[in-house]
C-alpha positions as a printed Julia matrix, in Angstrom:
66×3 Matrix{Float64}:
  0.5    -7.16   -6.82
  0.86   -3.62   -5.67
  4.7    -2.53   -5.39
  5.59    0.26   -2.71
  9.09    1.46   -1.7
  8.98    4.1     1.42
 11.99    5.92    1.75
 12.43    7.57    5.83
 15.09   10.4     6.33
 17.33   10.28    9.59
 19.21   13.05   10.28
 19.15   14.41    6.55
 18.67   17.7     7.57
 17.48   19.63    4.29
 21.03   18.3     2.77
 20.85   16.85   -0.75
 21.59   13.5    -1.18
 22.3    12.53   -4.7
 21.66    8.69   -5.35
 22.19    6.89   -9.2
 18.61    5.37  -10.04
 20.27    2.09  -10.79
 21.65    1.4    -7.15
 17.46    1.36   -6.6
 16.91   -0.58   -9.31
 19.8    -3.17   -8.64
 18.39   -3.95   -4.73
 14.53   -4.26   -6.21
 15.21   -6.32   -9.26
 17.01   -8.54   -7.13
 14.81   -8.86   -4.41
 11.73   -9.7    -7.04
 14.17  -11.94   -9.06
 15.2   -14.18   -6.11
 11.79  -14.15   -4.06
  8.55  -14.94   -4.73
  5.82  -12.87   -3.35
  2.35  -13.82   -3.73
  0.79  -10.21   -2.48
  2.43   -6.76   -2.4
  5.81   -5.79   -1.59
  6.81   -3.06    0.62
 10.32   -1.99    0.61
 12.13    0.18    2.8
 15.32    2.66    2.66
 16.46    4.65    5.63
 18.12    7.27    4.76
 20.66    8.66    7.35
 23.37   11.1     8.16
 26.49   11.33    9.95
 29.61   13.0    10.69
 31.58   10.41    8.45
 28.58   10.46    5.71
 25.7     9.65    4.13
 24.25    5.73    5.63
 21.57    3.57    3.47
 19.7     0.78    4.6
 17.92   -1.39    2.14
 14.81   -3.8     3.85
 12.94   -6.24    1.47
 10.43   -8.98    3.29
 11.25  -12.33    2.95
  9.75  -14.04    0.36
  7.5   -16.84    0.5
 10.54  -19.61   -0.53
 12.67  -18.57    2.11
């Protein structure tokens, strides 16, 4: 099944936002270890700004044995 992760930017601004590949990784691997999905998975990350930092919010679907 097809595997899609959309990342949206809020408030980024052209700055550079350095993330480790394995904070990805973790939050994926975990959401296909501890779900089952029977069609594609779309997962989201919202990427935001503020004064006191950088803000991420990971989405995953709920899988079919919740």
């Amino acid at each position: 099944a097809p595997l899609s992760l959309v990342i949206e930017d809020h408030g980024l601004d052209g700055q550079e936002l350095r993330l480790p590949p394995v904070v990805l990784h973790t939050l994926i691997e975990n959401a296909l270890t501890h779900n089952r999905f029977n069609a594609g998975v779309d997962f989201l990350l919202k990427v935001g700004a503020s004064e006191q930092g950088h803000q991420l919010e990971f989405h995953a679907p709920r899988g079919d044995n919740q």
